[in-house]
ZABARO-13335 format. One record per residue (C-alpha): residue in one letter; x, y, z. Coordinates in Angstrom, 3 decimals, decimal comma, m for minus. Example, Ala and Ser with C-alpha at 12.3 -4.5 7.8 and 13.67 -1.06 7.14 Angstrom:
<atoms>
+-----+----------+----------+----------+
| res |        X |        Y |        Z |
+-----+----------+----------+----------+
|   a |   12,300 |   m4,500 |    7,800 |
|   s |   13,670 |   m1,060 |    7,140 |
+-----+----------+----------+----------+
</atoms>
This chain:
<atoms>
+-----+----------+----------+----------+
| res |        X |        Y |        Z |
+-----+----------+----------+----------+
|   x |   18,962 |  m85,313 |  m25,641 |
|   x |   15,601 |  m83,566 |  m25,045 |
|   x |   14,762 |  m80,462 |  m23,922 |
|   x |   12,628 |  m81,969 |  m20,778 |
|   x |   15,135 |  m84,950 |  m20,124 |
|   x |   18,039 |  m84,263 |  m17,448 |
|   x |   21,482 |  m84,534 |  m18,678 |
|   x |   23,436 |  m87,612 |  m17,194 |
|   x |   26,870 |  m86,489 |  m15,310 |
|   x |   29,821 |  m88,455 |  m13,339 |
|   x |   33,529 |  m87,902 |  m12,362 |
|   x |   34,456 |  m89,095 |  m15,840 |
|   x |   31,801 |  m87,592 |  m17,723 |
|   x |   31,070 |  m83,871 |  m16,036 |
|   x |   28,814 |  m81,168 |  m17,460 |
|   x |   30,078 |  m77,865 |  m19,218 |
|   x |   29,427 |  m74,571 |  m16,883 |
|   x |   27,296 |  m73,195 |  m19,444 |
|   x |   25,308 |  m76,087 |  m19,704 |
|   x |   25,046 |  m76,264 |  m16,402 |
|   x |   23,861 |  m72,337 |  m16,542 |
|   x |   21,569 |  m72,877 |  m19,221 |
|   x |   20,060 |  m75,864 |  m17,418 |
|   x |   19,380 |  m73,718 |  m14,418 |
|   x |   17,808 |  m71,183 |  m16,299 |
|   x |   15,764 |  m73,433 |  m17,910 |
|   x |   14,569 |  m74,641 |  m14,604 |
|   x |   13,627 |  m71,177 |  m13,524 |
|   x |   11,922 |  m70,522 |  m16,659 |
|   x |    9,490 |  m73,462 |  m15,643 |
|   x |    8,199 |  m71,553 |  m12,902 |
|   x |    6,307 |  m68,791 |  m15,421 |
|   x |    5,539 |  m65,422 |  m13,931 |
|   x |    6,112 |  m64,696 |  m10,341 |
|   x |    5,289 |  m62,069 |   m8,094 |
|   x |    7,886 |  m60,714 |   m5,559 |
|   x |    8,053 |  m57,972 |   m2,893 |
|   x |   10,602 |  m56,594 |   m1,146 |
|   x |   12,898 |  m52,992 |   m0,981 |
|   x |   14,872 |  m51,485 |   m3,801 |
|   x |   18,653 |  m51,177 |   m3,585 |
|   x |   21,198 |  m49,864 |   m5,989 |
|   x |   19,273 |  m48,469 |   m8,630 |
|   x |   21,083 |  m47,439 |  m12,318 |
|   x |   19,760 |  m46,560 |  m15,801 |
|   x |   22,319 |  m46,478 |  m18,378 |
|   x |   21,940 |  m44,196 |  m21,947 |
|   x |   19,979 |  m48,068 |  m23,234 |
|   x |   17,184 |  m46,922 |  m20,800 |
|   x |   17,306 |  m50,050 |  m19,303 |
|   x |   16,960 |  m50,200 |  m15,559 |
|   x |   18,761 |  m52,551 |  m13,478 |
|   x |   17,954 |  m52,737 |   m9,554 |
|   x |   17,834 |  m55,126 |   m6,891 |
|   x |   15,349 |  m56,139 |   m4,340 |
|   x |   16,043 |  m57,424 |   m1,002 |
|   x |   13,942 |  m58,818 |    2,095 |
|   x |   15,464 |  m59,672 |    5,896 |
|   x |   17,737 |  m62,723 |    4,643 |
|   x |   18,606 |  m62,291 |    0,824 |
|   x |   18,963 |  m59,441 |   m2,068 |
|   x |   17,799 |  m60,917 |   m6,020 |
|   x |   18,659 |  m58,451 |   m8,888 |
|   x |   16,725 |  m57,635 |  m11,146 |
|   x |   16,539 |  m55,719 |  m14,567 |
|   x |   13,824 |  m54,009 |  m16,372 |
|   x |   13,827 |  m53,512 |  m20,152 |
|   x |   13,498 |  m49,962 |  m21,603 |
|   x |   10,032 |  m50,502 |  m22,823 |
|   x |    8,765 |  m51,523 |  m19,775 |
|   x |   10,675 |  m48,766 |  m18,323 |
|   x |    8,675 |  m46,081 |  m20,218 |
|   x |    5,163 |  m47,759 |  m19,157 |
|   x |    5,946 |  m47,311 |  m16,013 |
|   x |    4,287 |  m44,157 |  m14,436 |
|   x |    5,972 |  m43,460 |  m11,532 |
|   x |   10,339 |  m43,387 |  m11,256 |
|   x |   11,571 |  m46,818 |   m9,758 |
|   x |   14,586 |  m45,155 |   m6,697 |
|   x |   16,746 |  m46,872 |   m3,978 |
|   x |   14,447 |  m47,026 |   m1,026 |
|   x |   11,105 |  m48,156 |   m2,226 |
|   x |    9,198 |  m51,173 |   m1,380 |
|   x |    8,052 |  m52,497 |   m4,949 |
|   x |    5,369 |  m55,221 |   m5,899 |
|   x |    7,134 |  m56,906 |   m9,105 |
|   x |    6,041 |  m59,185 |  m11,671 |
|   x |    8,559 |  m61,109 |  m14,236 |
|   x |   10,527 |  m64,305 |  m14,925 |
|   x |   13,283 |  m65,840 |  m12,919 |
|   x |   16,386 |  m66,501 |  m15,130 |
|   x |   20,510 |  m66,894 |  m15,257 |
|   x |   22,208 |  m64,400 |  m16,565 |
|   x |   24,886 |  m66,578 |  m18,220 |
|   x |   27,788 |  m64,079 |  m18,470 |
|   x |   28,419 |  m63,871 |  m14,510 |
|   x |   25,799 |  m67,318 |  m13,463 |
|   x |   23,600 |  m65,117 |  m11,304 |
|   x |   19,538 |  m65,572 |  m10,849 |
|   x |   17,853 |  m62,772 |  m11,513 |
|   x |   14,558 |  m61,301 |  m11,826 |
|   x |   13,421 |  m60,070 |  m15,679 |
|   x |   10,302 |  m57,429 |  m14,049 |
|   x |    8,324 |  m56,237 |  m17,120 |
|   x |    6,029 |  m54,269 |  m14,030 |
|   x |    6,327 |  m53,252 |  m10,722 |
|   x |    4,156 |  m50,941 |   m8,444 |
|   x |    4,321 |  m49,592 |   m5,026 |
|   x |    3,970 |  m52,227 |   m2,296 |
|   x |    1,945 |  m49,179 |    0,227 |
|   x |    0,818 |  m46,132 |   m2,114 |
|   x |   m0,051 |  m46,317 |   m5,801 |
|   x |    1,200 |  m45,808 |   m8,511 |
|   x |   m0,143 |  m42,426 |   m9,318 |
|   x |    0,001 |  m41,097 |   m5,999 |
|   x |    3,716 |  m42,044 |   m5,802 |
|   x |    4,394 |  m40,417 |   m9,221 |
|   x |    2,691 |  m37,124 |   m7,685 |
|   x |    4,282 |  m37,671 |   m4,469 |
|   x |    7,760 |  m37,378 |   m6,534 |
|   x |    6,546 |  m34,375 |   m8,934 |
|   x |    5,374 |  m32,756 |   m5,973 |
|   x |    8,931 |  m32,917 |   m3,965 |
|   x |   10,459 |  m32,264 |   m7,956 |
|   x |    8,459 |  m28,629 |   m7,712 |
|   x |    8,804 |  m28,248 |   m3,916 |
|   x |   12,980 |  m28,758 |   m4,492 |
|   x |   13,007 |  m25,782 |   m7,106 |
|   x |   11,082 |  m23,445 |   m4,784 |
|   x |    7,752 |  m23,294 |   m7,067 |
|   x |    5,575 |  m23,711 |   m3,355 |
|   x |    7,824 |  m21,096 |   m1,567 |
|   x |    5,801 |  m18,669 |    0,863 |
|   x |    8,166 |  m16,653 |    0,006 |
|   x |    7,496 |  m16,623 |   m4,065 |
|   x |    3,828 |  m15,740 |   m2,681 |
|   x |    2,320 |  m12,600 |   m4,312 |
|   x |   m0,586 |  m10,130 |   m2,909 |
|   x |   m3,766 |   m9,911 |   m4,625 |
|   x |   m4,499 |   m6,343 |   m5,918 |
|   x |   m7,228 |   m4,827 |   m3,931 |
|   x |   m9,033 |   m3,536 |   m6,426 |
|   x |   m8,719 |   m5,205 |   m9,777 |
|   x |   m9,588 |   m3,568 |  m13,255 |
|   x |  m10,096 |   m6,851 |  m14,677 |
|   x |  m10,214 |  m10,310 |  m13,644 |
|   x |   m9,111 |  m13,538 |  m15,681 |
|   x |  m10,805 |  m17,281 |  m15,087 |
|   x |   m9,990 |  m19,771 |  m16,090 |
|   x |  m12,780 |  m22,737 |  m15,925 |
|   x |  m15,246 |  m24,521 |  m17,972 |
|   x |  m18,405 |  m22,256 |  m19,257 |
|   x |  m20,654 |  m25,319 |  m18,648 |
|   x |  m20,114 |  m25,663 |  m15,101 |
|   x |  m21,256 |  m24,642 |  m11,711 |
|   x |  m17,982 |  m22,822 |  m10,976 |
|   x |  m18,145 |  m19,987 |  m13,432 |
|   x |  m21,762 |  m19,204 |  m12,377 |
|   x |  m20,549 |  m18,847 |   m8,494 |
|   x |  m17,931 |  m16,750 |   m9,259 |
|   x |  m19,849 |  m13,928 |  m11,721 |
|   x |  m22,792 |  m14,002 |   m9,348 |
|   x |  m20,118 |  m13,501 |   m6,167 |
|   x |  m18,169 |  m10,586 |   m7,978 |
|   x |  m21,310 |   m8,525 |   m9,322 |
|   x |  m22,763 |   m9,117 |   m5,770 |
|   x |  m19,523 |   m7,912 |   m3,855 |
|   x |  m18,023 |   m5,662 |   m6,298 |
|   x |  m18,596 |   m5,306 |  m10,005 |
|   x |  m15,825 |   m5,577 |  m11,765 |
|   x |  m14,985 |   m6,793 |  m15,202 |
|   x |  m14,443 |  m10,842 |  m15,873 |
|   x |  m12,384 |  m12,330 |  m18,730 |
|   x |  m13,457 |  m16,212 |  m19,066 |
|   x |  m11,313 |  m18,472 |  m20,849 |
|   x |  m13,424 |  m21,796 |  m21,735 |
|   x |  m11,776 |  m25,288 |  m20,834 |
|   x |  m11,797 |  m28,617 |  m20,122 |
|   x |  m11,149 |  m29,078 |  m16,445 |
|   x |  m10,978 |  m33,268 |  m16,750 |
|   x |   m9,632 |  m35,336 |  m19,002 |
|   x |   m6,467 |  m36,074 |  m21,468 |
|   x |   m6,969 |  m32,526 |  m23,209 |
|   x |   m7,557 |  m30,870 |  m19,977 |
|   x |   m3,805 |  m29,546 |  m19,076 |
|   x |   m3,125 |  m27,948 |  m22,391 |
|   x |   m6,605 |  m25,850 |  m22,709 |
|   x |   m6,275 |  m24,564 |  m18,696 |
|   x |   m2,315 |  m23,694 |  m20,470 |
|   x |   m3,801 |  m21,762 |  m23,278 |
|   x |   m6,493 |  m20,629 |  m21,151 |
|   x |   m4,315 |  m18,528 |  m18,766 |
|   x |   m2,042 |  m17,431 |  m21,872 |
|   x |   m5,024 |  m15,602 |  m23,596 |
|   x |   m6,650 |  m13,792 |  m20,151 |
|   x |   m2,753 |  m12,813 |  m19,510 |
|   x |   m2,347 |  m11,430 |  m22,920 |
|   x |   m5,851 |   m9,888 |  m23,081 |
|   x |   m4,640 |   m7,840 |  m19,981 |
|   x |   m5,983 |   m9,067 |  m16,519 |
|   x |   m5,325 |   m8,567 |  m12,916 |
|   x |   m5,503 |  m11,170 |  m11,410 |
|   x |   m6,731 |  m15,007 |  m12,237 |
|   x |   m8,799 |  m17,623 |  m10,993 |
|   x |   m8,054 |  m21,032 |  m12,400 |
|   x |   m9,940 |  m24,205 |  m10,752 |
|   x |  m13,344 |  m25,525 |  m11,318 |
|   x |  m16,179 |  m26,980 |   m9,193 |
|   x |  m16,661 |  m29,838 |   m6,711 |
|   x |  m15,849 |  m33,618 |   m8,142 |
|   x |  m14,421 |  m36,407 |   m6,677 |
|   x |  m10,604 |  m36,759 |   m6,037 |
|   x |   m9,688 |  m38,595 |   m9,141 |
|   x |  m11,222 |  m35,416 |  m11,043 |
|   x |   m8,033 |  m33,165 |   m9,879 |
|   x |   m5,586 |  m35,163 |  m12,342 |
|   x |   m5,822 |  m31,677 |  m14,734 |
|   x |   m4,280 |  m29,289 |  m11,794 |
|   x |   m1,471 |  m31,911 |  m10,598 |
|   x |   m0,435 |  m31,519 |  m14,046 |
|   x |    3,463 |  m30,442 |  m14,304 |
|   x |    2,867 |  m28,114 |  m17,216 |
|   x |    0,043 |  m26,628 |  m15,086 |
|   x |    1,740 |  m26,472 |  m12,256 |
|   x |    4,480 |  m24,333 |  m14,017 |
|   x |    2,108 |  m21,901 |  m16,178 |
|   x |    0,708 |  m21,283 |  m12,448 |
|   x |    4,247 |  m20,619 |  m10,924 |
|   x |    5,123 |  m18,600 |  m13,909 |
|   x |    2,036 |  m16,458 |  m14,188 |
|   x |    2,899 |  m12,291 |  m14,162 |
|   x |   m0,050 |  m11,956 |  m12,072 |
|   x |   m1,445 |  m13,623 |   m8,803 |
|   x |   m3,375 |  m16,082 |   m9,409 |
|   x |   m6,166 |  m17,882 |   m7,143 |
|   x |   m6,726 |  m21,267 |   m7,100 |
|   x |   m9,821 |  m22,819 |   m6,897 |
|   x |  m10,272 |  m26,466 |   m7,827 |
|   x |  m13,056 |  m26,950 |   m4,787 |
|   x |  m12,115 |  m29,482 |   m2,536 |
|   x |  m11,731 |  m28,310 |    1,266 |
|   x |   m9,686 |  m31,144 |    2,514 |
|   x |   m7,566 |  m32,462 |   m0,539 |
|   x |   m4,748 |  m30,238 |   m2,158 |
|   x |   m3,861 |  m30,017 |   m5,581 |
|   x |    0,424 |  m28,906 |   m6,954 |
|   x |   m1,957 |  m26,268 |   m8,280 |
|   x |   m3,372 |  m25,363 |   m4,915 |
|   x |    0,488 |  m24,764 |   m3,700 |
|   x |    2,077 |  m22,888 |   m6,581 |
|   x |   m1,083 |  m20,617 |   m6,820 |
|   x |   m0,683 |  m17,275 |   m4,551 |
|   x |   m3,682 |  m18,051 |   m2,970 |
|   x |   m5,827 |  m21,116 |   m2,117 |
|   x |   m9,725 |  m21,226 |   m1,912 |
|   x |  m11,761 |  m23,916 |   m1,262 |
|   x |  m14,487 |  m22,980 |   m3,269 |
|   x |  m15,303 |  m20,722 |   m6,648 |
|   x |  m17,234 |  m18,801 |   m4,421 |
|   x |  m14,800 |  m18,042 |   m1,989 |
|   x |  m12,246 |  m17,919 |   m4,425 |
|   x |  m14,316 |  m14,697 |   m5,944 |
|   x |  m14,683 |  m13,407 |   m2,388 |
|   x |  m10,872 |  m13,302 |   m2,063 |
|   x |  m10,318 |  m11,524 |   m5,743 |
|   x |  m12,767 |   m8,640 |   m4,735 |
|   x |  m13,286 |   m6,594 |   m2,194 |
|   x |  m16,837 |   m6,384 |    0,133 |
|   x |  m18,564 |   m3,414 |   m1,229 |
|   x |  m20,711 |   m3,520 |    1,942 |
|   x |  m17,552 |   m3,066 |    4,092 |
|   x |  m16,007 |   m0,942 |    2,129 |
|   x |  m19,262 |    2,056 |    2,104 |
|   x |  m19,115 |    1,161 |    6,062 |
|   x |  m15,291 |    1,905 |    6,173 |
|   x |  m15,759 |    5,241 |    3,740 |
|   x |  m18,735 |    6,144 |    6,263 |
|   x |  m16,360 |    5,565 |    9,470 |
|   x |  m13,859 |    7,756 |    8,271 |
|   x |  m16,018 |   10,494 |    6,848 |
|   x |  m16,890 |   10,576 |   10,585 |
|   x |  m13,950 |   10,944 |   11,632 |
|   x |  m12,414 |   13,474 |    9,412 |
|   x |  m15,875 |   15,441 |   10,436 |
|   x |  m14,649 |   15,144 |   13,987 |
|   x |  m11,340 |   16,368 |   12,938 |
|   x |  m11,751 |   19,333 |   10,771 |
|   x |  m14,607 |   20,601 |   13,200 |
|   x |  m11,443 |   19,641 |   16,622 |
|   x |   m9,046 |   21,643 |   13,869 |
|   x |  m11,738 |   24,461 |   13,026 |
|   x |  m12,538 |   25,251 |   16,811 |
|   x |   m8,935 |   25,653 |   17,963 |
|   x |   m8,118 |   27,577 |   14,784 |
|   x |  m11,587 |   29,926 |   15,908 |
|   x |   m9,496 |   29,730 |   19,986 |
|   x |   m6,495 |   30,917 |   18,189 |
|   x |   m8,108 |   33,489 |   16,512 |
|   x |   m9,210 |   34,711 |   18,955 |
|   x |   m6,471 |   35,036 |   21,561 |
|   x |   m4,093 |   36,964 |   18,358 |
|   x |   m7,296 |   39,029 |   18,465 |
|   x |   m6,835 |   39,942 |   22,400 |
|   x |   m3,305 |   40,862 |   22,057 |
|   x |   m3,613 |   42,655 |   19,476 |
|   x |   m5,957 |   44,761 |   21,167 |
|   x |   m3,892 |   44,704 |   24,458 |
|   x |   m0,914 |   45,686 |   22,295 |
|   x |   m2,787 |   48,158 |   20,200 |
|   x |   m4,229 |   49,909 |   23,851 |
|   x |   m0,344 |   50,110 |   24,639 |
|   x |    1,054 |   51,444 |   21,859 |
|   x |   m1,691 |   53,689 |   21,805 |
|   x |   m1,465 |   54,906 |   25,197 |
|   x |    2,272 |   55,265 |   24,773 |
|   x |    1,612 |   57,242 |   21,430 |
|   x |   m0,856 |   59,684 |   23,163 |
|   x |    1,665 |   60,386 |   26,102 |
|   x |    4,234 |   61,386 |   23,529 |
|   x |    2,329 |   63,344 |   21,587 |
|   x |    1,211 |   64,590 |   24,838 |
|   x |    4,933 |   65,849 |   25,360 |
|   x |    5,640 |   66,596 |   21,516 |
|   x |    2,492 |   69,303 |   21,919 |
|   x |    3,988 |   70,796 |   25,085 |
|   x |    7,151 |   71,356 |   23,343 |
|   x |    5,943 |   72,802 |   20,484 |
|   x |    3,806 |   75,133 |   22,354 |
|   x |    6,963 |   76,507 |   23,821 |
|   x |    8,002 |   77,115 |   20,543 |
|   x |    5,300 |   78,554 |   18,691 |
|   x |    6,259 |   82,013 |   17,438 |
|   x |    3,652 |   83,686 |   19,595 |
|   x |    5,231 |   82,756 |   22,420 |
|   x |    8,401 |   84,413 |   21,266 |
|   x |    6,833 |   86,940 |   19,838 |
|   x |    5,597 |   87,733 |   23,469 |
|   x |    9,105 |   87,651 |   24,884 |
|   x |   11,097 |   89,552 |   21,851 |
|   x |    8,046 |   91,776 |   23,177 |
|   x |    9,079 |   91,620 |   26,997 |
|   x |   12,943 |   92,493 |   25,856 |
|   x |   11,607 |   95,551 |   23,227 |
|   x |    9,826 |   97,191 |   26,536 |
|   x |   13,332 |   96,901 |   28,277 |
|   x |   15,231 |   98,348 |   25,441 |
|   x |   12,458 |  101,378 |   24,677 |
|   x |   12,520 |  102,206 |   28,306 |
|   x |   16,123 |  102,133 |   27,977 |
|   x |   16,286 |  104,344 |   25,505 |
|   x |   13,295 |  106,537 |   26,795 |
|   x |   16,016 |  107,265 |   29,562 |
|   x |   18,303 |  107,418 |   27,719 |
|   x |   17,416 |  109,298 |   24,566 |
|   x |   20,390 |  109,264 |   22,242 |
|   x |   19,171 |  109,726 |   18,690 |
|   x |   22,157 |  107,192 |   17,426 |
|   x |   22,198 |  104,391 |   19,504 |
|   x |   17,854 |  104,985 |   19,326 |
|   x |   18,588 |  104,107 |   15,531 |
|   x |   21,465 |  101,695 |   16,144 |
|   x |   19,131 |   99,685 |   18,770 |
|   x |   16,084 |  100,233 |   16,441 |
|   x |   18,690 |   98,422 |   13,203 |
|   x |   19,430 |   95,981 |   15,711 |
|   x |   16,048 |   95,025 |   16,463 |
|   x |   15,206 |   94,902 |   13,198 |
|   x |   17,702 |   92,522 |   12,333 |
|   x |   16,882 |   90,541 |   15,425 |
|   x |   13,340 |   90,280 |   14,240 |
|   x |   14,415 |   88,929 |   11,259 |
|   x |   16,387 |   86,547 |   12,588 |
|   x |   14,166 |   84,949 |   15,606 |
|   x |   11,380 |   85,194 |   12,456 |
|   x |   13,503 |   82,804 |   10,246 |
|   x |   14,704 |   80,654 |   13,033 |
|   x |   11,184 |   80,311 |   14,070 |
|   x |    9,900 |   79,067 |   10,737 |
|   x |   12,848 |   76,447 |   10,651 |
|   x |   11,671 |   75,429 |   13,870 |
|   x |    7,874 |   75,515 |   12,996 |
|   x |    8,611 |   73,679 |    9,876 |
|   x |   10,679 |   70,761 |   11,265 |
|   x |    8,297 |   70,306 |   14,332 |
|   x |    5,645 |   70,146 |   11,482 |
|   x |    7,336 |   67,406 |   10,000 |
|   x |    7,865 |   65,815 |   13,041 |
|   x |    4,063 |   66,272 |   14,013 |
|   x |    3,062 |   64,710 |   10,769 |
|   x |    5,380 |   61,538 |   11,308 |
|   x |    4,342 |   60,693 |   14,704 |
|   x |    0,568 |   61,493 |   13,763 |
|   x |    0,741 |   58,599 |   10,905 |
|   x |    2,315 |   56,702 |   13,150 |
|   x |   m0,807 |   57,641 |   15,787 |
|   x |   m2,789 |   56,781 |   12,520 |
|   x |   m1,556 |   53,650 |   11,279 |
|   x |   m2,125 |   52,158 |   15,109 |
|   x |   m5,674 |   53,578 |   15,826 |
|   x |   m8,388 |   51,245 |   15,723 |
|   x |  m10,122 |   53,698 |   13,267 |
|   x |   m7,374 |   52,544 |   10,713 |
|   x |   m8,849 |   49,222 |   11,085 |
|   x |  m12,287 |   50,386 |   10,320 |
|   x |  m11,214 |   51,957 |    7,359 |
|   x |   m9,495 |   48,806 |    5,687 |
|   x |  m13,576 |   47,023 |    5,933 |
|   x |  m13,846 |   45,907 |    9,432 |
|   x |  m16,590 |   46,614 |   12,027 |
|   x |  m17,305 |   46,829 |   16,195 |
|   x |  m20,314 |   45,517 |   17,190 |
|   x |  m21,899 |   46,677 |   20,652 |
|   x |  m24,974 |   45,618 |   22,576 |
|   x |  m25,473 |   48,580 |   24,226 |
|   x |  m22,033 |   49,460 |   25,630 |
|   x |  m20,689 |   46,244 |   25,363 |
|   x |  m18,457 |   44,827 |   22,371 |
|   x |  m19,780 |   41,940 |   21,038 |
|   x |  m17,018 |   39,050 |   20,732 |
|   x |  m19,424 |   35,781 |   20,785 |
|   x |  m22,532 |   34,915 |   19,398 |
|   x |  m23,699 |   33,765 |   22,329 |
|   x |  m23,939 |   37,012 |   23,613 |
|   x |  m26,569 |   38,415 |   21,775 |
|   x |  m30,651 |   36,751 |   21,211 |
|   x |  m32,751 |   36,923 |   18,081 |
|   x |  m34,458 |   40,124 |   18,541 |
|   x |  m31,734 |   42,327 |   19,960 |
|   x |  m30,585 |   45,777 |   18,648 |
|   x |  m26,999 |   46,328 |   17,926 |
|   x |  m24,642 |   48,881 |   17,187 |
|   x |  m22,340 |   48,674 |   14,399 |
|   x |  m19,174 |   51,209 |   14,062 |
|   x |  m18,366 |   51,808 |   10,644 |
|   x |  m14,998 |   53,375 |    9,403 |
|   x |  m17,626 |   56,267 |    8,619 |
|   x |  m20,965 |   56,219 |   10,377 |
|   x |  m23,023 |   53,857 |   12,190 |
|   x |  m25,634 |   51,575 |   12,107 |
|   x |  m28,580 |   50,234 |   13,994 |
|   x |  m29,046 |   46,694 |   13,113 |
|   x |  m31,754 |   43,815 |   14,925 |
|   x |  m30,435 |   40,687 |   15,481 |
|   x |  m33,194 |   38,178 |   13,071 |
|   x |  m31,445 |   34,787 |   13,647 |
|   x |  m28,229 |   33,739 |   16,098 |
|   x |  m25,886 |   30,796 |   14,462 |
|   x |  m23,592 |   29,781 |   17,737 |
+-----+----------+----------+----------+
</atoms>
């Protein structure tokens, strides 16, 4: 029998099963290559790399299997879920007599391809936390050096060197690499490795404008991860406003442009010389506020200690006032005058009386009486000495003169001290108290 003839059957001469299976299969073979759509279901890849899935519609579910080479080719990973646009060959699987569908390629049925592969890389890097705000890092306000990462030839680098010098000069480490193309990932890898190892900052990795097919280089997985993995903050800046990059979300910070990128990595210079100016102002306002209520304190310790120097010399005066009275009554003149009064008594006592012994008796006993009120007196006279010269260093160390003596000087206009300099006018004469002398002084310029 032929391969294109159909095998004759009846009750007494029925077909095998497998011939039967074969024959099937040989009838779907006819059909060639197919195209089918539908959703995948139950989805398993053994160690052989082969895939085996199913697809389903509304009313029915067809398996299907894809081989491990076909597998590999395939840029984007086939899950449970997906609506799929398959190509193969309808055949019988003869072990279990089921149709199924031998895909050698399938793409998505809504996105493409690549933007389903990225779709899944993206939610691979968002699942281990590489786009966490919270892994987000500040840029250093004033960098010693800054890293980029671009291609020499283009626009990019130009915009950022010319941005930096403008806003801030500061030192730039370039790294030269492709920013399109098969080689592109690896260089913008090696790229970031050198600037970090040459000792940077910060870095900006990105390049100019293109179209949206040009950001293939920054979607890159190994990119993505040098990015993430970076010891510094780095600034992304692949130029497009409205269309983000995996590189755009691991960076620490996003700008649109290479310009603005720069902008973000330095500080305005401008801004910053109107800041310093601001608060130079304002410290001026301060120490002058602090320097004028220091000059108020001044002097109101200056007052009281007059005030308190008046009373302590008033107070020092009336004592000494009291300490002279007493010593007066003490001076030895004064007892000399009454030892005087007494001797009258006893010579007119004796006059009447006239007895040569007790005349020689009283005159021993005045004798010895002198010499006793004499050495009492210079005890006396020597301790109220002592005492005198105590309380007149005391009177000394408290008198304004003291002051004068350690430098210091009264001013007068006339008979009035002179406390302010808004009390006198250029052209005025003064009086100035030294701790020895005076002087007559005209006032040549008045700083209030």
């Amino acid at each position: 029998m032929g391969s294109g003839e159909r095998p004759t059957s009846s009750r007494e001469a029925p077909l095998g099963i497998a011939e039967v299976v074969r024959l099937a299969g040989r009838a779907l073979d006819g059909l060639g290559l197919v195209w089918l759509e539908g959703e995948v279901t139950q989805v398993s890849q053994p160690t052989s790399g082969h895939l085996y899935f199913s697809l389903r519609d509304k009313d029915c579910v067809l398996p299907a299997v894809m081989w491990g080479r076909d597998v590999v080719r395939t840029k984007f990973k086939i899950e449970p879920g997906q609506r799929l646009r398959v190509r193969g060959r309808l055949g019988v699987y003869d072990r279990d007599g089921r149709m199924q569908l031998y895909a050698d390629f399938a793409e998505p049925a809504g996105l493409g391809a690549e933007a389903l592969a990225l779709e899944q890389l993206k939610q691979k890097l968002a699942a281990e936390g590489m786009f966490a705000q919270g892994k987000k890092r500040p840029l250093p306000k004033f960098p010693r050096r800054i890293g980029v990462v671009t291609s020499k030839n283009g626009a990019a680098i130009h915009d950022i060197i010319r941005t930096i010098q403008r806003r801030f000069p500061t030192p730039i480490l370039i790294a030269d690499c492709a920013v399109q193309g098969p080689t592109a990932p690896a260089q913008i890898v090696n790229g970031m490795a050198m600037v970090v190892r040459a000792g940077v900052d910060v870095v900006i990795v990105g390049r100019g404008g293109g179209a949206v097919t040009d950001l293939t280089a920054f979607n890159h997985e190994r990119v993505v991860r040098t990015i993430s993995r970076c010891p510094v903050p780095v600034i992304s800046a692949v130029g497009h406003e409205v269309d983000l990059s995996l590189a755009d979300l691991a960076a620490d910070a996003r700008a649109s442009t290479p310009t603005a990128a720069a902008e973000l990595a330095v500080a305005d210079g401008d801004a910053l010389v109107e800041i310093l100016i601001k608060e130079r102002r304002r410290l001026d306002r301060e120490i002058h506020h602090c320097l004028d209520r220091a000059r108020q304190d001044l002097d109101r310790a200056t007052f009281g200690l007059h005030a308190r120097g008046e009373r302590v010399l008033a107070a020092s005066r009336t004592q000494l006032a009291v300490i002279s009275n007493r010593l007066t009554g003490l001076h030895p003149r004064a007892r000399i005058h009454a030892r005087r009064s007494e001797l009258a008594d006893l010579e007119r006592r004796l006059a009447s009386m006239h007895p040569g012994s007790r005349l020689a008796r009283a005159r021993s006993d005045q004798d010895a009486l002198v010499a006793r009120s004499t050495t009492a007196i210079r005890r006396i006279l020597e301790a109220r000495r002592s005492e005198l010269g105590r309380i007149g260093a005391q009177i000394a160390a408290l008198s304004p003169l003291a002051v004068l003596d350690r430098g210091y000087a009264v001013v007068r206009h006339g008979e009035t001290i002179v406390r302010d300099a808004s009390q006198v006018a250029a052209g005025d004469q003064l009086t100035i108290k030294l701790a020895r002398g005076e002087l007559g002084v005209v006032v040549e310029d008045v700083k209030k």
